[in-house]
C-alpha positions as CSV (number, residue, x, y, z in Angstrom):
1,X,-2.6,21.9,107.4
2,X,-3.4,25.9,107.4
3,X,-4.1,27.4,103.8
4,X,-4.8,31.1,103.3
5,X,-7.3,31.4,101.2
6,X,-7.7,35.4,101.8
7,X,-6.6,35.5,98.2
8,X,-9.0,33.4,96.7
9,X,-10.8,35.8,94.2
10,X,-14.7,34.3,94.8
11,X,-16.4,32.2,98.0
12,X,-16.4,29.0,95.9
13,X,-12.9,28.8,95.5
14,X,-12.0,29.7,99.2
15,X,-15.0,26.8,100.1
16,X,-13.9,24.2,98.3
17,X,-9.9,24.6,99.7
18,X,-11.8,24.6,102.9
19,X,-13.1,21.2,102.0
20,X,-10.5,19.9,100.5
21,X,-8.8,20.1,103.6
22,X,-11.8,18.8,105.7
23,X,-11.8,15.9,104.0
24,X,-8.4,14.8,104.5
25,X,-9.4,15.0,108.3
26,X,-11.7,12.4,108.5
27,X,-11.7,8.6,108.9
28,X,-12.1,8.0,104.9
29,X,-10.1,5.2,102.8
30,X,-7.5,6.8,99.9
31,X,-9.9,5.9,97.2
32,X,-13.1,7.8,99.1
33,X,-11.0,10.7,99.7
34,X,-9.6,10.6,96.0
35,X,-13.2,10.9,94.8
36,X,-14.3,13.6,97.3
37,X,-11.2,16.2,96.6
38,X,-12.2,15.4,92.4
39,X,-15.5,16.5,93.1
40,X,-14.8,19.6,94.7
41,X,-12.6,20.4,91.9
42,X,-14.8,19.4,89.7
43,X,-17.0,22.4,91.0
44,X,-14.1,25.0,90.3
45,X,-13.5,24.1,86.6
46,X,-15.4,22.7,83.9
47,X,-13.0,19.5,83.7
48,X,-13.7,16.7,80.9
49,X,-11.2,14.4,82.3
50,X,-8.8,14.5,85.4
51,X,-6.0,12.1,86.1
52,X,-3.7,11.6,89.4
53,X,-0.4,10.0,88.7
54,X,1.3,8.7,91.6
55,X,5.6,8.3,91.6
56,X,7.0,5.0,92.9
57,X,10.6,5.7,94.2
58,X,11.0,2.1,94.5
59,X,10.3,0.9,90.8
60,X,10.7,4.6,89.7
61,X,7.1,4.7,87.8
62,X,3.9,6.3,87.9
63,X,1.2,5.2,88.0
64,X,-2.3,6.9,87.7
65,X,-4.8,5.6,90.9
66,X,-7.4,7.7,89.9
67,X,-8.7,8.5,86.8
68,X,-11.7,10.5,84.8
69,X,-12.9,11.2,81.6
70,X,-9.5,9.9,79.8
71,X,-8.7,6.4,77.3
72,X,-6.9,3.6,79.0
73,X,-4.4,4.2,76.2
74,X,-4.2,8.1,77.1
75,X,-4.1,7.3,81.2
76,X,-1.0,4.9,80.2
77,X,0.7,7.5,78.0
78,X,0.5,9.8,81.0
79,X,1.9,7.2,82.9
80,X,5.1,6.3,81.0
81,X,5.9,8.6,77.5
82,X,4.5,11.5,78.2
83,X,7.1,12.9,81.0
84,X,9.8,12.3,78.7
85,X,8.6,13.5,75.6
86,X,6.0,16.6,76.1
87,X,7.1,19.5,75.6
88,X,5.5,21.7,78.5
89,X,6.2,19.0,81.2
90,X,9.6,19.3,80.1
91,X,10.1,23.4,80.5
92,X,8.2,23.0,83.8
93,X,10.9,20.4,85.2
94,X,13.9,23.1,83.8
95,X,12.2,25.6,85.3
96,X,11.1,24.3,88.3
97,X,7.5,25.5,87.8
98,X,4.7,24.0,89.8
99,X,2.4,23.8,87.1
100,X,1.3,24.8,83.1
101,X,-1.2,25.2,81.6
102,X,-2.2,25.2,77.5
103,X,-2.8,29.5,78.6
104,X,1.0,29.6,80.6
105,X,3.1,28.0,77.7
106,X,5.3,30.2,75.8
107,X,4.4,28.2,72.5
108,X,1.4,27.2,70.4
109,X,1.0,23.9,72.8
110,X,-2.2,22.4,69.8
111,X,0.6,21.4,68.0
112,X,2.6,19.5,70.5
113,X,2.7,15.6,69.9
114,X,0.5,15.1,73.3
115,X,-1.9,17.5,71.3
116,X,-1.7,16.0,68.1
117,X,-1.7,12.4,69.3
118,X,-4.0,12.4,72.4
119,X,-5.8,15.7,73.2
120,X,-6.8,17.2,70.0
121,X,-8.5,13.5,68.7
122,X,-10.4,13.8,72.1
123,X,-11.8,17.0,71.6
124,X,-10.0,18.9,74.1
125,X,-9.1,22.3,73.9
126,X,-7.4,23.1,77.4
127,X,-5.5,21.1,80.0
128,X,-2.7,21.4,83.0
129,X,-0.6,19.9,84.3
130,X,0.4,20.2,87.9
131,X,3.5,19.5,89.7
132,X,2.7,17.9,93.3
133,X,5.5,17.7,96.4
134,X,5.0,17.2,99.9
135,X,5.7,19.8,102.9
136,X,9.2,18.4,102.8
137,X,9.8,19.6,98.8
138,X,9.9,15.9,97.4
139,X,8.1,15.0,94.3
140,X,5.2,12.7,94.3
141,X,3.5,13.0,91.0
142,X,1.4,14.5,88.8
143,X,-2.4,16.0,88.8
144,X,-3.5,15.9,84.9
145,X,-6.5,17.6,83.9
146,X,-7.8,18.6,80.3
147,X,-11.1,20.7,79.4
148,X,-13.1,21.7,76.3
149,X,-12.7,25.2,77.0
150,X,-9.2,26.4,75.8
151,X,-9.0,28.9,78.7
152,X,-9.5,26.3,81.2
153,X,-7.8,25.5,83.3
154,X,-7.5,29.0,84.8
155,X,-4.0,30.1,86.3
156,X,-6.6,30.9,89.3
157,X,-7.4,27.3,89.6
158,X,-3.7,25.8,88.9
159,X,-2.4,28.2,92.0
160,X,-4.7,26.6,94.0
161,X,-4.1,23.2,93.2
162,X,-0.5,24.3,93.7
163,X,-1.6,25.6,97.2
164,X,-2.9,22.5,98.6
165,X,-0.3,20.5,96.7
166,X,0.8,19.6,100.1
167,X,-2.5,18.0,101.0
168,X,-2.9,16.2,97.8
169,X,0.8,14.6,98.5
170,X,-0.5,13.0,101.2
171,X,-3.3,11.2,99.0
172,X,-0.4,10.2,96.6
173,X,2.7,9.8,98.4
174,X,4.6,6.6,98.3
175,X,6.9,7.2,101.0
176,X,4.6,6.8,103.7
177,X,5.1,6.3,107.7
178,X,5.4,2.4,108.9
179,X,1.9,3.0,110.9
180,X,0.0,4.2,107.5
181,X,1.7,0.6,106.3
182,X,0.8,-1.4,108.6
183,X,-2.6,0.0,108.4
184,X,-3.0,-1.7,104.9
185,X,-1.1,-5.1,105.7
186,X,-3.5,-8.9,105.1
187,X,-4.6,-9.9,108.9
188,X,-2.5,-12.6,109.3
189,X,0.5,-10.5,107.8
190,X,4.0,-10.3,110.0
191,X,5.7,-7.2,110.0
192,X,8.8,-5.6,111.0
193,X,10.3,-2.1,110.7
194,X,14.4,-2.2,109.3
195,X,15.2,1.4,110.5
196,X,18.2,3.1,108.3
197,X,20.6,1.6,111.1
198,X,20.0,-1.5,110.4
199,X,17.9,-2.2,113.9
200,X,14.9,-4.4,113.6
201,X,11.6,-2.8,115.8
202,X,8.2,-5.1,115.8
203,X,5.3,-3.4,116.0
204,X,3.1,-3.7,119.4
205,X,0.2,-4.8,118.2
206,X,2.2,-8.0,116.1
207,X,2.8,-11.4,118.2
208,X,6.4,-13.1,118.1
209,X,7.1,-14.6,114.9
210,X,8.5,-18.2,114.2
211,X,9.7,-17.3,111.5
212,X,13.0,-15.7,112.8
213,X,15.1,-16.6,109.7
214,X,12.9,-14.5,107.6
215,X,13.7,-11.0,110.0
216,X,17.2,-12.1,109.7
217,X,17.3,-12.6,106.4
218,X,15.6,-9.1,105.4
219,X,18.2,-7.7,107.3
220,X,20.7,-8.0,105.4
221,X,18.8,-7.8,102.0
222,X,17.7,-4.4,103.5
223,X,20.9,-3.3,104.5
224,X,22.8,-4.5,101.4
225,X,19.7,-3.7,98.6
226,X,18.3,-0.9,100.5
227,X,20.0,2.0,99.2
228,X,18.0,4.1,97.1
229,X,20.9,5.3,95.0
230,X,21.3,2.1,93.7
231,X,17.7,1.0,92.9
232,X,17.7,1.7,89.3
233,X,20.3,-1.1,88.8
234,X,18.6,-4.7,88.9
235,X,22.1,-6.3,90.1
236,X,21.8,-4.6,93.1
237,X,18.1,-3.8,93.7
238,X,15.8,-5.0,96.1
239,X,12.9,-6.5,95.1
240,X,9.5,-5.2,96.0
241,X,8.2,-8.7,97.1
242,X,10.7,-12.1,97.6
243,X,9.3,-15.6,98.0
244,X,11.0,-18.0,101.0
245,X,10.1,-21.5,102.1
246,X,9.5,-21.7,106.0
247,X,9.4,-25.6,106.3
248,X,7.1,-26.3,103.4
249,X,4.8,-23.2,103.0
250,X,6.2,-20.9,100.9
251,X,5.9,-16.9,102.0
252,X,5.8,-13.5,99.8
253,X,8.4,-11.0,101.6
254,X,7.2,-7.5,100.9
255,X,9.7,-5.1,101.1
256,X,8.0,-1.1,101.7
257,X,10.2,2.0,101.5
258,X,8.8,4.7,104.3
259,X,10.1,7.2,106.0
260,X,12.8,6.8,108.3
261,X,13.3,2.4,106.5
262,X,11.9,-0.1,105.5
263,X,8.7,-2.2,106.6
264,X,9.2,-5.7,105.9
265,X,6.1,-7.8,106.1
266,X,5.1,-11.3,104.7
267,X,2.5,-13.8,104.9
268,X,1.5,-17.6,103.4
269,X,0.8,-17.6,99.7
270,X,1.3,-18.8,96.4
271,X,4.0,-18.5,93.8
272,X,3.2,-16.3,91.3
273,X,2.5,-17.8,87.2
274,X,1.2,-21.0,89.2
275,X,5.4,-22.0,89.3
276,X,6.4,-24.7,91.2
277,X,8.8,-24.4,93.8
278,X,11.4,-26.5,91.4
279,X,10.7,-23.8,89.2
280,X,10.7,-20.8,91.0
281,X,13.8,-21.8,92.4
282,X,15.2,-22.5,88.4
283,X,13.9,-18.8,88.0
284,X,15.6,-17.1,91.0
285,X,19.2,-18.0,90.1
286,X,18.5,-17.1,86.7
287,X,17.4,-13.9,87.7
288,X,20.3,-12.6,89.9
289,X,22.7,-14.1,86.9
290,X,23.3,-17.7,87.3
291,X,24.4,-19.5,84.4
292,X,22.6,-23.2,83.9
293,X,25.9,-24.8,84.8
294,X,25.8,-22.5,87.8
295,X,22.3,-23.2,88.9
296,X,22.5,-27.1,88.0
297,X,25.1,-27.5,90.3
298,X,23.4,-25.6,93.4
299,X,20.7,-27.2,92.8
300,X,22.5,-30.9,91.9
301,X,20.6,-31.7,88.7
302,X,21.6,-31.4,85.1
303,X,22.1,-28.4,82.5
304,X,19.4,-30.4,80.2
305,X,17.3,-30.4,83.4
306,X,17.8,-26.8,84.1
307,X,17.0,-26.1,80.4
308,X,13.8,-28.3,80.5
309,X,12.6,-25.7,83.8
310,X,13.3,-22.5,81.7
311,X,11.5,-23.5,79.0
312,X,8.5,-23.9,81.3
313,X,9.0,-20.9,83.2
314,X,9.0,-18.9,79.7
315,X,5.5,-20.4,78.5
316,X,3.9,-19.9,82.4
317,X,5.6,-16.1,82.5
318,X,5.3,-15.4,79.2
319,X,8.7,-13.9,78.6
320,X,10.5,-13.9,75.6
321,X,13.9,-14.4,76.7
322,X,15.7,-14.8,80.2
323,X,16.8,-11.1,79.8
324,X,12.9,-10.2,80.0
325,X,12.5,-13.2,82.8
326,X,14.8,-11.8,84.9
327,X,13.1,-8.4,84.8
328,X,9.6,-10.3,85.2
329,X,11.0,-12.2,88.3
330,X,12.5,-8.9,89.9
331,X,8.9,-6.9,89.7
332,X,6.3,-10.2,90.4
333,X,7.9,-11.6,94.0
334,X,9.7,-14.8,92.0
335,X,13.2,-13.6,93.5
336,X,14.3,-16.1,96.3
337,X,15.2,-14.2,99.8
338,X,17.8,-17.0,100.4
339,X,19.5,-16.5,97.0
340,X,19.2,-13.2,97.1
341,X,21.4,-12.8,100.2
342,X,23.8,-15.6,99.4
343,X,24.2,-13.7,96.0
344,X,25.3,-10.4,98.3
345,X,27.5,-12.6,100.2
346,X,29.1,-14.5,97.5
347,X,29.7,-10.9,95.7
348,X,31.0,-9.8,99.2
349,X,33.9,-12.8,99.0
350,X,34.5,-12.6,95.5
351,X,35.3,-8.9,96.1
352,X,37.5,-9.4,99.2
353,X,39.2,-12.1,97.2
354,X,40.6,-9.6,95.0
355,X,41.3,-7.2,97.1
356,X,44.1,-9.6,98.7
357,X,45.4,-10.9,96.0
């Protein structure tokens, strides 16, 4: 990426976007690169705590993977209440605005519940918040800073966070290419790339698989789970990670949104909340809706039987309630691949069913 930096009103600022930029050249891991670009602008302003907040189009959350100077309690309010209920985050989304600052809002910003319940008790007198999209104009996340100097931030320094927003997308953004992916995959991970057509590709440097029922299977979760429209809705979402039995050794299915698909990969491993397969089973039918008389008869053994499992699948999981189970299953890999897709198909029957009668 080009950045003018003619504008730049001093030689530190125009050095550090030269950096900046440097470093996103060379052959560093996320986290290295993270640390580098916080440095540099670290060197611009007098920062007493910096925060990058990360979007997850999947699960639709943030989540901060790097993070300075700020409470665990404060990092996870940035994370979750904050976008909804500060005030100055809030005019910047109306307004489409790439950034504010305490300086840029049209409002004594102190006395703002972030102010009054996180900054203020910390001693800060100054923060931003800036907006961050890729080249494309998609939203990524969020860059968070706060300072004890209530005129920092500078507007100076928000524009040219807001120039190399581009740059810092890449650090951040979730919808990454299938090669970046693969990149980060176990070594003895299998994985395939579902295009939006629905046609399976291998990647060259991955040997045949046995496991053929997995790709197959996938498929169709892809195709019928995959649309990103319908993600927020946990009756028709796809998982981030499924569980499937080939012959006895049970495999976690990760499911990765990217540009231009999905990249499906899995690998050996255990079942998460040290389940057994009894029991993850039990906890896969529950989750896509199964009643007990439903999932005692696929899996021929009796309601008392089934209530017996889901008693033990609450104390390992430590969920409250079936509602909260299912939500726990859909978010740790404990949804079934196989039940997932004869859910979709039995939906699919039910529906034409109907449609005849």
């Amino acid at each position: 990426m080009q950045t003018d930096s003619s504008h730049y009103a001093t030689s530190a600022q125009r050095r550090a976007v030269s950096n900046i930029i440097s470093i996103m050249s060379e052959d560093l891991s996320r986290a290295n690169r993270i640390l580098m670009v916080a440095e540099e602008l670290n060197s611009l302003a007098p920062l007493a705590a910096m925060s990058l907040s990360i979007y997850d189009p999947l699960t639709r959350k943030h989540n901060s993977i790097f993070s300075n100077g700020y409470s665990r309690e404060t990092v996870a309010y940035l994370d979750n209440s904050y976008m909804r209920v500060d005030p100055a985050y809030l005019w910047i989304l109306r307004t489409n605005q790439s950034f504010f600052s305490w300086e840029t809002t049209n409002f004594d910003y102190s006395r703002s519940i972030s102010a009054r319940n996180f900054w203020n008790p910390a001693g800060y007198r100054g923060g931003s918040t800036s907006y961050l999209k890729s080249r494309s104009n998609r939203y990524v996340g969020n860059l968070h800073t706060s300072s004890e100097d209530p005129g920092q931030p500078s507007v100076g320094f928000l524009r040219i966070i807001d120039d190399i927003s581009p740059v810092l997308s890449a650090l951040v953004d979730n919808w990454k290419t299938p090669k970046s992916l693969i990149e980060g995959l176990e070594e003895y991970a299998c994985s395939f790339f579902i295009d939006n057509t629905g046609n399976t590709q291998r990647p060259h440097r991955h040997e045949a698989c046995i496991s053929g029922r997995i790709h197959e299977l996938s498929n169709i979760a892809v195709r019928k789970y995959g649309n990103i429209d319908r993600l927020h809705v946990i009756g028709v979402r796809l998982p981030s990670a499924c569980w499937c039995l080939c012959g006895d050794i049970v495999h976690r299915v990760d499911f990765n949104i990217c540009h231009g698909g999905w990249l499906v990969s899995h690998v050996p491993a255990s079942l998460p909340f040290g389940l057994t397969i009894r029991q993850a089973e039990v906890c896969s039918l529950s989750a896509i809706g199964m009643t007990r008389t439903q999932i005692a008869d696929i899996l021929t053994i009796s309601a008392r039987t089934v209530d017996r499992h889901i008693e033990n699948i609450l104390e390992k999981t430590f969920a409250r309630n079936r509602i909260e189970l299912a939500y726990i299953a859909a978010s740790s890999g404990l949804i079934n691949l196989d039940y997932l897709v004869a859910h979709f198909n039995s939906a699919q029957c039910h529906k034409k069913g109907g449609e005849d009668d």
